[in-house]
N, C-alpha and C positions, 0 to 999 in steps of 0.2 A: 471652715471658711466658705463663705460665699461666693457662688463667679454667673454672673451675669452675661447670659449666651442669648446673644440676638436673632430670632429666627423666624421664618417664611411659613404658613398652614397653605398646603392646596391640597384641596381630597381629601381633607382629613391627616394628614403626613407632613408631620414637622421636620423642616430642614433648615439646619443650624444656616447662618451666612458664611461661615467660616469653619473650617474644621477642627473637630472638638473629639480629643480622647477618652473616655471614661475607663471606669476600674469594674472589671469584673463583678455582676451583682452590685452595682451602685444603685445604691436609690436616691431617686432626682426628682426634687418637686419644679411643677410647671406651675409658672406664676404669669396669667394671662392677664394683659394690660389694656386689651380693646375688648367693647361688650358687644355682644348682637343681638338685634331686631328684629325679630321674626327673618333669621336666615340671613339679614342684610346688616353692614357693618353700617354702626351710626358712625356722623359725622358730627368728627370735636366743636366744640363751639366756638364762635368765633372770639379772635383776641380782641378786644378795644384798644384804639392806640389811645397810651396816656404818654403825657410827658415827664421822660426820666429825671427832669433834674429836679422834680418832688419830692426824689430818694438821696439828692446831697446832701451828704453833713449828718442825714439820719445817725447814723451808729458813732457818729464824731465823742458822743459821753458815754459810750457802752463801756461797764467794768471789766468786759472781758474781753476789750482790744486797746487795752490801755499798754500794752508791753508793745516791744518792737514787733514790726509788721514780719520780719525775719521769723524774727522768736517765737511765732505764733503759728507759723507757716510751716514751721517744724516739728513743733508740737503736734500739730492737729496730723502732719502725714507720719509720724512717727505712731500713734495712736489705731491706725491701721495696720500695721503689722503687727 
């Protein structure tokens, strides 16, 4: 199973935000989510505002929210464990 640990670089030394236990000999991949620039962190791009009600009703004929809004809610979190 996966666990997604949010943490801090300075000096080269990652520091979880929260405390995190490991197992003896774990092996843990770092999966870095910001890229750098000659030494300097880029800056994300900016968002465009659009207007959200573009996305009403979109998914209103999707075959796969055609069951109860429940029924699906449950499915999908039960599908994680």
């Amino acid at each position: 199973m996966y666990q997604a640990i949010e943490a801090t670089s300075k000096s080269g030394v990652i520091r979880p935000l929260e405390p995190v236990s490991f197992v003896e000999d774990e092996r843990l991949i770092i999966l870095r989510l910001s890229k750098l620039t000659e030494g300097k962190q880029q800056s994300a791009p900016p968002i465009r505002a659009t207007d959200w009600r573009q996305w009403a009703g979109v998914l209103k004929d999707s075959p796969h929210l055609n069951d109860d809004p429940v029924s699906i809610q449950r499915t999908m979190r039960n599908q994680w464990g």
